[in-house]
C-alpha positions as CSV (number, residue, x, y, z in Angstrom):
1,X,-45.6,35.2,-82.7
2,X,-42.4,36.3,-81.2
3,X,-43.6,39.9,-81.3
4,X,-46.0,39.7,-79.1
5,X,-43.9,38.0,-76.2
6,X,-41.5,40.2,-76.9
7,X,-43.0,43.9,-78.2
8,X,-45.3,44.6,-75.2
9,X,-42.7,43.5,-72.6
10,X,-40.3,45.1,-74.4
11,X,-42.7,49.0,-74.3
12,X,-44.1,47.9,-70.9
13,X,-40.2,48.3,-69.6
14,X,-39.0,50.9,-71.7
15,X,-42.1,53.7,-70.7
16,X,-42.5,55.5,-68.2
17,X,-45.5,54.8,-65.6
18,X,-47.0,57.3,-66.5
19,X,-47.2,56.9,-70.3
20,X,-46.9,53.2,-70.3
21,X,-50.7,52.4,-71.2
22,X,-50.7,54.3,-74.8
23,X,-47.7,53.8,-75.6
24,X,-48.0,50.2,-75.1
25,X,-51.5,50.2,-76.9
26,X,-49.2,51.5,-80.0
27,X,-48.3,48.5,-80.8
28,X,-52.2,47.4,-81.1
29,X,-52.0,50.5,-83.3
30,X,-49.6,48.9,-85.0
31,X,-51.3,45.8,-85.6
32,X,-55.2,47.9,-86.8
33,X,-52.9,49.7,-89.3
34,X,-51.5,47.0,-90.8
35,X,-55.0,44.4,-90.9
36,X,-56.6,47.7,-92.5
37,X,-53.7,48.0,-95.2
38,X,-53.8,43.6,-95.5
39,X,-57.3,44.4,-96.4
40,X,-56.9,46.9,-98.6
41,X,-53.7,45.5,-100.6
42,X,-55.6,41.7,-100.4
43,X,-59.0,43.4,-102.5
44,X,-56.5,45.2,-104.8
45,X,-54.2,42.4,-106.0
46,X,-57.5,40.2,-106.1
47,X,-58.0,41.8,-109.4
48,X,-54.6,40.9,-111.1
49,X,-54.8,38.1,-112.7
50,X,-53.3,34.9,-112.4
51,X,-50.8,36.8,-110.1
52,X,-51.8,39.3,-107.8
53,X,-52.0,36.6,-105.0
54,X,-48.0,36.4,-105.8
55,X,-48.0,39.9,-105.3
56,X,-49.7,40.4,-101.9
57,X,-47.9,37.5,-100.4
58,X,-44.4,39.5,-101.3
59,X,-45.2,42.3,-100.0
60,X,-46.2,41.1,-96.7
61,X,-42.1,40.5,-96.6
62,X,-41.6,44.2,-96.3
63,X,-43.2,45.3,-92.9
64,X,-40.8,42.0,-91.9
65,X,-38.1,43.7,-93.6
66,X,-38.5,46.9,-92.0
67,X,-39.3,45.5,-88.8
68,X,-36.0,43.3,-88.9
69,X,-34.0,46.6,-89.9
70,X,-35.6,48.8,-87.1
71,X,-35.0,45.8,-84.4
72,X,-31.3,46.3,-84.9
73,X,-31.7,49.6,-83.4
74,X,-33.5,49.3,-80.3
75,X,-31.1,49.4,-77.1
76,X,-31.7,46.7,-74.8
77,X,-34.2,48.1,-72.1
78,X,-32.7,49.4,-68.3
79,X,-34.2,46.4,-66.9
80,X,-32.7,44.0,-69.0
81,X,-29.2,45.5,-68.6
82,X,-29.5,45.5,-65.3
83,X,-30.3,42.0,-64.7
84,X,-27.6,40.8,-66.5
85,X,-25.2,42.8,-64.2
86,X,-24.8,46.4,-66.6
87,X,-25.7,48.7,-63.7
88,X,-23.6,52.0,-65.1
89,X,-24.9,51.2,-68.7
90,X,-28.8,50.1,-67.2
91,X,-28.3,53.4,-65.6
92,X,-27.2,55.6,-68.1
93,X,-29.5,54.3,-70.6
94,X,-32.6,54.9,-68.1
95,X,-31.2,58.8,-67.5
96,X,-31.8,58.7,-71.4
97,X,-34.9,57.3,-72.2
98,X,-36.5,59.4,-68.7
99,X,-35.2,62.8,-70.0
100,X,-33.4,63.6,-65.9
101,X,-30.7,62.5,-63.5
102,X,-33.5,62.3,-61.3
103,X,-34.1,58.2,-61.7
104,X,-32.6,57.1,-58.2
105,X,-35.5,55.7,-56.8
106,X,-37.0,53.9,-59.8
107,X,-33.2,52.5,-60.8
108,X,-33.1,51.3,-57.3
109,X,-36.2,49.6,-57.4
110,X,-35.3,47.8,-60.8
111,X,-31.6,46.8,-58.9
112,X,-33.5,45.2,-55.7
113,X,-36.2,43.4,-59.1
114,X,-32.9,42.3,-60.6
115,X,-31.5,41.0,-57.6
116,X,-34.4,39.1,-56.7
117,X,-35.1,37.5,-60.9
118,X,-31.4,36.5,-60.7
119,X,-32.2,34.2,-57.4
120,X,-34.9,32.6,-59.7
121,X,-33.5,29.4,-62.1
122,X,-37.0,28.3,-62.8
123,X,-39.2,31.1,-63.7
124,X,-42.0,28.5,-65.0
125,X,-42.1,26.9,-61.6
126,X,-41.6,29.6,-59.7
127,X,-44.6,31.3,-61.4
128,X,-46.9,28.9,-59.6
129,X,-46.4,30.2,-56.2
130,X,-48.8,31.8,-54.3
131,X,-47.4,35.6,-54.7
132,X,-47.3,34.9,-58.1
133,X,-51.0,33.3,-58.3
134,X,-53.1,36.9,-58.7
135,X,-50.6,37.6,-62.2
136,X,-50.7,33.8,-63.8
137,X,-54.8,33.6,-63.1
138,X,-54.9,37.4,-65.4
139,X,-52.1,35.9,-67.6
140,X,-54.8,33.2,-68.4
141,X,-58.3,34.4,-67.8
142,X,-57.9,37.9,-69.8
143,X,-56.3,36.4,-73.7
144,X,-59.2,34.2,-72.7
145,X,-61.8,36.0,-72.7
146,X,-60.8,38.3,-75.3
147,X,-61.1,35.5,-77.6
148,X,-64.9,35.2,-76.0
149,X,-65.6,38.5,-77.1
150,X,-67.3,37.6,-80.2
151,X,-65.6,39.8,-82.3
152,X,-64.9,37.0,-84.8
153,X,-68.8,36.9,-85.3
154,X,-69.3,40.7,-85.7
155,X,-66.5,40.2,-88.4
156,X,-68.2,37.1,-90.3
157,X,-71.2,38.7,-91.0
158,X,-70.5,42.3,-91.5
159,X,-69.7,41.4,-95.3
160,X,-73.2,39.9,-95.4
161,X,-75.1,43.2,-93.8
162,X,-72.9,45.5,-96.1
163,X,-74.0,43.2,-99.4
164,X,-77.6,44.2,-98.0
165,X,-77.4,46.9,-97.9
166,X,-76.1,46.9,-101.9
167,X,-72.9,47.0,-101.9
168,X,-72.7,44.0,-104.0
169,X,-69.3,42.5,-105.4
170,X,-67.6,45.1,-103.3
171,X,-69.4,44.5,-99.7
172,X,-65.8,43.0,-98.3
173,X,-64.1,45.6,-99.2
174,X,-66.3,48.8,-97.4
175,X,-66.8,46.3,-94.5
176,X,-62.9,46.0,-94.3
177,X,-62.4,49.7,-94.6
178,X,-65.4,50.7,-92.5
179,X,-64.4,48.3,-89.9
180,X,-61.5,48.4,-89.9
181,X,-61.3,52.4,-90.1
182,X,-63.5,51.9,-86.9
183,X,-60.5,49.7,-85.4
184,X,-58.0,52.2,-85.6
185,X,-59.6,55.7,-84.7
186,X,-60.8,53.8,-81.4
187,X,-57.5,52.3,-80.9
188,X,-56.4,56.1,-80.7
189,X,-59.0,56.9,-78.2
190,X,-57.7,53.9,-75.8
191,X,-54.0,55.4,-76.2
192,X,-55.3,58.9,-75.3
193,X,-57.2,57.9,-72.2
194,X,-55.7,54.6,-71.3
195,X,-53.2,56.4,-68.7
196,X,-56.0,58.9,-67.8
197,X,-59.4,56.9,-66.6
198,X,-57.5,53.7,-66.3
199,X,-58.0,50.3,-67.6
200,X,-60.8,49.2,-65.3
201,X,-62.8,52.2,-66.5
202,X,-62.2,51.0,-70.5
203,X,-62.8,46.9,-69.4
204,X,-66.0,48.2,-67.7
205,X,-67.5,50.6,-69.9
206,X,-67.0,48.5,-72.8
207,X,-68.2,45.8,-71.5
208,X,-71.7,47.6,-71.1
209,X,-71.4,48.9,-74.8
210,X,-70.3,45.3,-76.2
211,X,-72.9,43.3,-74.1
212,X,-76.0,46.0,-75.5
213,X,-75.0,46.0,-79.3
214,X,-74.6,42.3,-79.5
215,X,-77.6,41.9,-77.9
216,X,-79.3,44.5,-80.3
217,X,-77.5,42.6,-83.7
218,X,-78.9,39.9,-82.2
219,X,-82.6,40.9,-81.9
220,X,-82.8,42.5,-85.4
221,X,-80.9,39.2,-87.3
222,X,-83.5,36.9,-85.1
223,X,-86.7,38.7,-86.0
224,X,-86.1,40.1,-89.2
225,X,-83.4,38.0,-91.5
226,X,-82.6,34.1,-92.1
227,X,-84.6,31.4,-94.1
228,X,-86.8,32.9,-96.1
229,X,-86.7,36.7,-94.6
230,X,-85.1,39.3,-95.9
231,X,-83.1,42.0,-94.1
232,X,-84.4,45.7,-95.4
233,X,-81.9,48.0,-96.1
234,X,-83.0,50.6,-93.1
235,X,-81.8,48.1,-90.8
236,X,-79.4,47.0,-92.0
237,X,-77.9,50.1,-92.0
238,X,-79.0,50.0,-88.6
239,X,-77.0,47.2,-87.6
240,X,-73.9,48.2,-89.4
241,X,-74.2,51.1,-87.4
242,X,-74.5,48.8,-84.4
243,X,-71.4,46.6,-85.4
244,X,-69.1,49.9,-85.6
245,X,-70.3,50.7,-82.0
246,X,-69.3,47.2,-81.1
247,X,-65.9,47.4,-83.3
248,X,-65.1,50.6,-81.5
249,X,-65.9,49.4,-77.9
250,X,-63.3,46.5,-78.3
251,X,-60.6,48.1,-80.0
252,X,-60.1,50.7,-76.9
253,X,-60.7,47.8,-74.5
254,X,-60.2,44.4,-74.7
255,X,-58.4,44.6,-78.2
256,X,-55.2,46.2,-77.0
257,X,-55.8,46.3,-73.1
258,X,-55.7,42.3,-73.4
259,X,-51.7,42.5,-74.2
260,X,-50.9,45.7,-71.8
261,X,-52.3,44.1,-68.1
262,X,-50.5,41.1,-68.5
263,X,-47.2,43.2,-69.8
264,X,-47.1,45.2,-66.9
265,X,-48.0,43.3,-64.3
266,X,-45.5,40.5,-63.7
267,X,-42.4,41.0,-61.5
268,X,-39.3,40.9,-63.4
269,X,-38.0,37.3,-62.3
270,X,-41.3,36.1,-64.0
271,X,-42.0,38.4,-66.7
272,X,-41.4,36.9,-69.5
273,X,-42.6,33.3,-68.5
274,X,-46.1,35.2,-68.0
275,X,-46.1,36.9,-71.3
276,X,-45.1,33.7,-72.6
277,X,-48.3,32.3,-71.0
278,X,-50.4,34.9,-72.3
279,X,-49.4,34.3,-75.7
280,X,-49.9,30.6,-75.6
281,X,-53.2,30.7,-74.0
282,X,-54.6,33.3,-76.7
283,X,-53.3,31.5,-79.9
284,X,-54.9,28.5,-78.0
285,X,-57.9,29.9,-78.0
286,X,-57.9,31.8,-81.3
287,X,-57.1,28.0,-82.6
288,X,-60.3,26.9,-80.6
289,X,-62.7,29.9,-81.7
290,X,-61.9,29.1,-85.2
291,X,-62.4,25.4,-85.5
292,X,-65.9,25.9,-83.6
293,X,-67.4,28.9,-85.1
294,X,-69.0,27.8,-88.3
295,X,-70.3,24.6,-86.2
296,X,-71.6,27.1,-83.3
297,X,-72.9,29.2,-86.4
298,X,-75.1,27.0,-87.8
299,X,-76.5,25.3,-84.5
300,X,-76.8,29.2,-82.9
301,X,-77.3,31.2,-85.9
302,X,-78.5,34.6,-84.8
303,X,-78.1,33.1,-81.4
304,X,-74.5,33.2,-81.6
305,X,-74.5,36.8,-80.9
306,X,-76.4,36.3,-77.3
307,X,-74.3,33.4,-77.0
308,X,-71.6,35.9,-76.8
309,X,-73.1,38.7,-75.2
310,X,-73.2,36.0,-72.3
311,X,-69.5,35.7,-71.8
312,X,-69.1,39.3,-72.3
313,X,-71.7,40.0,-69.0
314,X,-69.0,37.4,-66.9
315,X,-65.8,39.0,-68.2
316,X,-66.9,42.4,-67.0
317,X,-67.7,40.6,-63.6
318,X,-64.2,38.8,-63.4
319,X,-62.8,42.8,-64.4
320,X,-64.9,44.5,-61.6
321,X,-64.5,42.0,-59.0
322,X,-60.4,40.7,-59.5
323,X,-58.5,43.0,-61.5
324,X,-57.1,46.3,-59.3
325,X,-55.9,49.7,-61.3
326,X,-52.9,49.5,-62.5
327,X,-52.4,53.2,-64.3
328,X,-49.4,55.1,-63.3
329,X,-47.7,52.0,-60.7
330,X,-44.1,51.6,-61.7
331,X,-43.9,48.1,-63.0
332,X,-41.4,46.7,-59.7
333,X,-43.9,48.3,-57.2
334,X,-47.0,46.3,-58.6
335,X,-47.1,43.8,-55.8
336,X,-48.3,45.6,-53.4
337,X,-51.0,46.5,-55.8
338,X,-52.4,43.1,-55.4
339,X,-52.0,43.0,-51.8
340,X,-54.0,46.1,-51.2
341,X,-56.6,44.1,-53.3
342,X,-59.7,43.3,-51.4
343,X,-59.5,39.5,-52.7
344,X,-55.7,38.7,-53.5
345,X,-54.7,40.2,-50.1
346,X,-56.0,36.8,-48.7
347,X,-54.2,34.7,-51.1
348,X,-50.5,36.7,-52.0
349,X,-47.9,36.4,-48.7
350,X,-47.7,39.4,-46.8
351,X,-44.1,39.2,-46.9
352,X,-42.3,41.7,-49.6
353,X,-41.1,40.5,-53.4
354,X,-38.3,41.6,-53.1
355,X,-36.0,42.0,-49.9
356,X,-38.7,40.4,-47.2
357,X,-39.5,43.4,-45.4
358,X,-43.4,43.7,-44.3
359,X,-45.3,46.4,-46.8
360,X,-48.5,46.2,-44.6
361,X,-49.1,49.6,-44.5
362,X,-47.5,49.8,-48.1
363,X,-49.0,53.2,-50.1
364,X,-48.9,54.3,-53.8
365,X,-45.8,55.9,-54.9
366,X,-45.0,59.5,-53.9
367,X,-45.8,63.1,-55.6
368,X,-42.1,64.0,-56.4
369,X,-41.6,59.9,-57.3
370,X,-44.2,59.7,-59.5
371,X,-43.0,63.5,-61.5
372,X,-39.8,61.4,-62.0
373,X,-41.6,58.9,-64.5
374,X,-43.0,61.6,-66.6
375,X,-40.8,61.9,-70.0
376,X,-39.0,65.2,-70.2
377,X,-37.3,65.0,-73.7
378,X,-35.8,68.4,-74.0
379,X,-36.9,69.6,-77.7
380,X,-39.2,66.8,-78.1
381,X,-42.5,68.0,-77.0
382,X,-42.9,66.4,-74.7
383,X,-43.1,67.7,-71.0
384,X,-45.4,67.7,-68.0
385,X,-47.4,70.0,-69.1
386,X,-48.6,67.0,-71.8
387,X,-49.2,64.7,-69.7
């Protein structure tokens, strides 16, 4: 569980503003890749006997390997050196990983953040205060609801629709594969237009596309399957069909965009206390989900889906009403996102993060500024012209 404390921060400080979003959603990438190969390897070694089971345990160790072996590689990020007082080397290393000289304004920013975390001995407490308040309610509410997506339920009975449909002994299988193919081309979408449209635009127009097929699997399990009806095969192909729209509208929103906003939104003094919260209240959750879904299941049965559909109408809200944009904002200027928000304005102090200058008439970062994030890796491909 480490990894995700650590992984998103650790992309979150390493990208620039500009790329941040996908290439922090590759680590969700990551994570699709590797439940479609578990799938994959898990139906395999089921048919070795006595012990294939061995087998796919072991090989779980080497993903741990290689990510053990590649860890001892990654530098420390620019914002880490700096904090702990390696301003030439903090400095040197973000010339590198930015492709320019040109980094003076963004290393200055991360000096005054650094400045201002190392006047913090109690990041825990000091994550209760008021200008901290907009960042700890998103560190909570968002692993939240992503856990209320119902996405557990579209996953427990897509093995059912698929053995329908007649698929028979191998209905886990396609629905892994299908599904799970699903998972990862639309994790490739939200990388491609994360930093583009934005994350309110993904929240939002997923929401809309989660809320209508649940409601539509829904209708269709209600009228015609359970007790003593049977589910034809034209709709169940029907509602497989629904499920992948479903699949896909999570995986580019709430799937991956549920680690990025709280990555990148937390100043530096409390960073990793909030990802720590984040973490803690999603594998809180995940433990809830799981101990009550086969009780909801019975009681709800085809209701479970509307049940869900329910909380996905008031996460949508919550996005549309509280969270701001937060595409292309260098991660120490975030701060005076939330006090140009129409809601936290009333609640954060007016007073700045970081030196206590007054940002009333604060505005997003400049032209020539925000050219500086963009990665210029001469020989790599990439360039502004790619972005």
């Amino acid at each position: 569980m480490l990894r995700k404390i650590a992984v998103p921060l650790y992309l979150s400080e390493m990208a620039p503003a500009k790329l941040r979003g996908g290439l922090n959603i590759m680590f969700q990438l990551a994570i699709t890749i590797g439940i479609l190969a578990a799938n994959l390897i898990n139906y395999g070694t089921a048919k070795i006997k006595p012990w294939g089971w061995r087998l796919s345990l072991g090989l779980a160790a080497v993903p741990a390997a290689l990510m053990f072996v590649g860890g001892l590689f990654l530098p420390e990020t620019p914002n880490s050196l700096i904090e702990r007082g390696h301003l030439e080397k903090g400095r040197a290393l973000l010339v590198k990983v930015r492709g320019t000289t040109n980094v003076d304004a963004e290393f200055e920013d991360m000096v005054d953040a650094s400045k201002k975390a190392n006047e913090v001995k109690h990041p825990f407490r000091n994550i209760l205060k008021k200008r901290n308040r907009p960042q700890l309610v998103m560190a909570t509410f968002l692993p939240f609801f992503q856990q209320l997506t119902g996405i557990n339920a579209i996953m427990f009975y897509a093995p059912v629709l698929f053995k329908t449909i007649g698929f028979g002994g191998d209905a886990s299988l396609y629905s892994a594969v299908i599904t799970g193919a699903v998972n990862v081309l639309a994790t490739f979408i939200s990388i491609f237009t994360v930093d583009r449209l934005g994350r309110r635009v993904l929240f939002l127009e997923a929401g809309v596309q989660m809320f209508i097929a649940q409601v539509v699997i829904g209708i269709i399990l209600g009228e015609k399957f359970g007790g003593s009806k049977q589910l034809s095969k034209g709709f169940a192909v029907f509602v497989v069909i629904v499920i992948c729209i479903y699949v896909a509208g999570f995986a580019w929103s709430w799937g991956p965009l549920g680690w990025l906003v709280p990555s990148e939104i937390f100043p530096l003094e409390t960073r990793s206390a909030g990802q720590s919260i984040t973490v803690s209240v999603n594998l809180f959750f995940t433990f809830v989900i799981a101990q009550a879904f086969l009780a909801m299941l019975c009681h709800f049965k085809y209701g479970i889906f509307l049940f869900f559909a329910g909380w996905v109408v008031l996460m949508s809200i919550f996005i549309f009403f509280f969270l701001p944009e937060t595409k292309n904002i260098p991660i120490e200027e975030m701060i005076n996102v939330w006090r140009k928000h129409w809601f936290w304005k009333q609640i954060i102090p007016a007073t700045d993060l970081y030196n206590g200058d007054e940002k009333s008439d604060w505005q997003f970062p400049s032209k020539e500024f925000a050219e500086n994030q963009t990665v210029q890796l001469s020989g790599s491909g990439f360039n502004k012209e790619h972005i």
